[in-house]
Backbone as CSV, one residue per row, in Angstrom:
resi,resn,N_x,N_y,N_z,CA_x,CA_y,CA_z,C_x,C_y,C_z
1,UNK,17.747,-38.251,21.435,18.645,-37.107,21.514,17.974,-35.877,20.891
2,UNK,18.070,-35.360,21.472,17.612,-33.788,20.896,18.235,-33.007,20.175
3,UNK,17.784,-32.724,19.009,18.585,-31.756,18.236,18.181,-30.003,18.314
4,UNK,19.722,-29.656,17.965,19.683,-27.774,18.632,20.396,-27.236,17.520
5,UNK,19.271,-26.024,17.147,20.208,-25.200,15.824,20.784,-23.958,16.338
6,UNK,21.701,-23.573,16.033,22.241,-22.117,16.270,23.146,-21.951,15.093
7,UNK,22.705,-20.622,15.220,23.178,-19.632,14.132,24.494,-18.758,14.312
8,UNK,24.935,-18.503,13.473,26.439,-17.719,13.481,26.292,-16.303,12.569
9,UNK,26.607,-15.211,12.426,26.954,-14.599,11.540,28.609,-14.244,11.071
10,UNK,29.061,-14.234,9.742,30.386,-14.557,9.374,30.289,-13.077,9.128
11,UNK,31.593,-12.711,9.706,32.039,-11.444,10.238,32.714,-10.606,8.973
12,UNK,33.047,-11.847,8.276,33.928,-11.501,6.718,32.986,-11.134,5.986
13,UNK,31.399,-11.724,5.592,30.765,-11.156,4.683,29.101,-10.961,4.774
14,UNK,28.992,-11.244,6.148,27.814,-11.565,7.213,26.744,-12.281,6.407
15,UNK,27.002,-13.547,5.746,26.345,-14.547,5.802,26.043,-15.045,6.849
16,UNK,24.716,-15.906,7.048,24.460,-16.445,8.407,24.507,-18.006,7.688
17,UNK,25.104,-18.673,8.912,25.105,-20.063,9.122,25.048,-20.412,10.223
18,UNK,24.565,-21.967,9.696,23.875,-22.888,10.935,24.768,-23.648,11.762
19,UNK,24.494,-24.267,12.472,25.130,-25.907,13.047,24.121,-26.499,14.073
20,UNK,24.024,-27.785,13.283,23.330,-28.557,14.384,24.318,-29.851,14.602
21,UNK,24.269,-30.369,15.450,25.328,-31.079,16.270,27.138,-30.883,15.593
22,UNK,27.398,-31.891,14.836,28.506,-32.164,14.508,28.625,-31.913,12.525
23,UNK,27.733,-31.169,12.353,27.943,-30.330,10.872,27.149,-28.909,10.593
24,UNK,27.256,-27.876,9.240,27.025,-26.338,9.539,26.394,-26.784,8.198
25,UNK,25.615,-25.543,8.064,25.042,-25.622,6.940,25.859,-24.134,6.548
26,UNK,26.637,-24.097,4.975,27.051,-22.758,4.782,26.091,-21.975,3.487
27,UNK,25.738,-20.845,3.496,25.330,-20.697,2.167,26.223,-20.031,0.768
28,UNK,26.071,-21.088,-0.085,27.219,-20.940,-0.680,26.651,-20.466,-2.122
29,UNK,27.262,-19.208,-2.822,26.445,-18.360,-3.847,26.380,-19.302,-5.245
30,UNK,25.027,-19.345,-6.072,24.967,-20.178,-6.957,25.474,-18.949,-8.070
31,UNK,26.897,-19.363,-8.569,27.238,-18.283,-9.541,26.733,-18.515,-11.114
32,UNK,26.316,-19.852,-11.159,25.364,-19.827,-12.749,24.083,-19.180,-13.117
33,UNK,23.767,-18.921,-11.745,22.176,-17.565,-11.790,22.619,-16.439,-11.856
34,UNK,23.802,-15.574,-12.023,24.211,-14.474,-11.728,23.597,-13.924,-13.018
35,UNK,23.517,-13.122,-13.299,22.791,-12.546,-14.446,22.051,-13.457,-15.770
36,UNK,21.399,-14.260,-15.070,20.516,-15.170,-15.518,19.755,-14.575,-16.975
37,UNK,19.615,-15.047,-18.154,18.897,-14.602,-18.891,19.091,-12.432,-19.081
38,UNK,20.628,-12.083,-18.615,20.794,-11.051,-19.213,20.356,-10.363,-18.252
39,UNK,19.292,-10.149,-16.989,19.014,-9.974,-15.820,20.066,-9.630,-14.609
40,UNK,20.774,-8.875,-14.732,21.679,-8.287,-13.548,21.096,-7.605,-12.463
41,UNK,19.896,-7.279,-12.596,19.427,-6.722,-10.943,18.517,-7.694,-10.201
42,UNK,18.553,-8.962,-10.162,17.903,-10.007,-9.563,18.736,-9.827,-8.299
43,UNK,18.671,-10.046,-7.134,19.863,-10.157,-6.229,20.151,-11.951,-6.225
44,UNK,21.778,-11.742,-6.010,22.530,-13.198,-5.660,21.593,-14.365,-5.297
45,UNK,21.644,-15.119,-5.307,20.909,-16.747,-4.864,21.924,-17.112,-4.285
46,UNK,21.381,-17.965,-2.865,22.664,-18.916,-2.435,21.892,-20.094,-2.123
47,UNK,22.699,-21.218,-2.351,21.826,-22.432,-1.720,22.591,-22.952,-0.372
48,UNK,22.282,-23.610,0.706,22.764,-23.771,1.867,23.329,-25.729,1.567
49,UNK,24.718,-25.353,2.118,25.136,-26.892,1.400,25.536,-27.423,2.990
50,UNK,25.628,-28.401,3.201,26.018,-29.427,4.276,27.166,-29.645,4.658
51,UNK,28.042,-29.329,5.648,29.994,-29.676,5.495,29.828,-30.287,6.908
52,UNK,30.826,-30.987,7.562,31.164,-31.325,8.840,32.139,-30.119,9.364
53,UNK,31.795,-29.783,10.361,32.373,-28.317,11.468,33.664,-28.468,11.279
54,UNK,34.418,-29.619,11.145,36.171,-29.772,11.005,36.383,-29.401,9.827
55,UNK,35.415,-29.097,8.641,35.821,-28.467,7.319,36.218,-27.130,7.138
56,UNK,35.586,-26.789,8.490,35.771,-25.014,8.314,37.361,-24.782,9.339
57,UNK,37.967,-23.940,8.351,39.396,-23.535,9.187,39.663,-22.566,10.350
58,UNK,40.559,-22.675,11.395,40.540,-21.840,12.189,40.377,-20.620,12.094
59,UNK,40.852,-19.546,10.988,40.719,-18.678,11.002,39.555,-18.277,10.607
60,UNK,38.524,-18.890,9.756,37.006,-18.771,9.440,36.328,-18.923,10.654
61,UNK,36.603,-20.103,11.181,35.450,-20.214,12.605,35.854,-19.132,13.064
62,UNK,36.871,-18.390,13.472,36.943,-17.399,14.786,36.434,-15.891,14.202
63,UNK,35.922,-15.592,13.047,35.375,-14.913,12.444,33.934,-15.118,12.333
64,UNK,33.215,-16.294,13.138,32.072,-16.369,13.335,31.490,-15.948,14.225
65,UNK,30.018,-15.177,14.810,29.824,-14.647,15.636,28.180,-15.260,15.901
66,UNK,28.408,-16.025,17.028,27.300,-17.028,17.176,26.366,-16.096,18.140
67,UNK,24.811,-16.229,17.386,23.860,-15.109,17.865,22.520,-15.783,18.015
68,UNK,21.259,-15.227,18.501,19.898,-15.792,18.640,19.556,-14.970,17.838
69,UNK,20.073,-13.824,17.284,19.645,-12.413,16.932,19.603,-12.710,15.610
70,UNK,18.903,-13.138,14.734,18.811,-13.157,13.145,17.394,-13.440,13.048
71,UNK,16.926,-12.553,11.986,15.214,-12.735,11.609,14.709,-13.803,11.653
72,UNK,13.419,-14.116,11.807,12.634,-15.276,11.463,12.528,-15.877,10.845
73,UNK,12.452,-14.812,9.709,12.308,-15.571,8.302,13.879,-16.043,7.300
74,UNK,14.875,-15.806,7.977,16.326,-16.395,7.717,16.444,-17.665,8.559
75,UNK,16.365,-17.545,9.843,15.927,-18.440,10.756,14.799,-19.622,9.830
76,UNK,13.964,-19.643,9.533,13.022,-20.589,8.920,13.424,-21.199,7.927
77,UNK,14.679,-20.355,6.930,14.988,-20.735,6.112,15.916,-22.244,6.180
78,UNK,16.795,-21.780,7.198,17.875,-22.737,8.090,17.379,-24.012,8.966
79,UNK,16.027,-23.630,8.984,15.209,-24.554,10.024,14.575,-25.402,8.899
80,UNK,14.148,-25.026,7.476,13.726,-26.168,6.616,14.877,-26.800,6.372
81,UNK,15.971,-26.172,6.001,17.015,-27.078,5.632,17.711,-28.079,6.448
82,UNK,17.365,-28.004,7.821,17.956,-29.138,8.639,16.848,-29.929,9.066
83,UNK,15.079,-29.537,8.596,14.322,-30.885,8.959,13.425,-30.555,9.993
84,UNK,13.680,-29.020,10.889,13.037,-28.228,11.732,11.493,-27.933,11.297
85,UNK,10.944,-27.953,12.504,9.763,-27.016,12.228,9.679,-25.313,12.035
86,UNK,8.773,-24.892,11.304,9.069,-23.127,11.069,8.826,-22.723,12.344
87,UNK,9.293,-21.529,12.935,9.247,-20.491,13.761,7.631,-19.530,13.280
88,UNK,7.043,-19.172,14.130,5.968,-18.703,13.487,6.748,-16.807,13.097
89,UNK,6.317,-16.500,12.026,6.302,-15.306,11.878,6.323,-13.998,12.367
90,UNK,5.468,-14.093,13.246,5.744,-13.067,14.336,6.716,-12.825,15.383
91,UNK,7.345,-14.264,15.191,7.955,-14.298,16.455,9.298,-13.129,16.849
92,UNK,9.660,-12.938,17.734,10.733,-11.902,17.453,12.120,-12.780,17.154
93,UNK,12.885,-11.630,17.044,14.396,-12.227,16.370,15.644,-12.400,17.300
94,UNK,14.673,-13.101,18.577,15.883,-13.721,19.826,16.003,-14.763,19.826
């Protein structure tokens, strides 16, 4: 079986998330790094956590806006986390 990633952008706070078959990867903000060591201009960290697609509620999914259109290098990010090979760098953002 072949596996297929596609991407979403969330319309509420334009995080991008994944789904490959029957679960999403969301990225969800690590709030114990937030001003880490007194450091407030680091930007946010998020780590991308694992849910099954029936976790997310109707009104969240329909606020998703499923695209080819997200960088490479966000794209690559989403592609290590599900086990993918990288996208080469250059590639464009379709």
């Amino acid at each position: 079986m072949n596996r297929i990633i596609t991407y979403a952008i969330n319309e509420e706070d334009g995080i991008v998330v994944s789904r490959v078959g029957s679960e999403i990867a969301w990225p969800v903000l690590q709030y114990e790094k937030l001003g880490e060591g007194g450091d407030f201009t680091k930007p946010a960290e998020y780590a991308l956590e694992k849910m099954p697609v029936t976790s997310i509620d109707g009104r969240t999914w329909q606020g998703l806006t499923w695209t080819k259109k997200i960088p490479v290098e966000l794209k690559n990010r989403h592609r290590a986390f599900w086990g993918f090979k990288p996208l080469p760098v250059h590639a464009r953002a379709s």
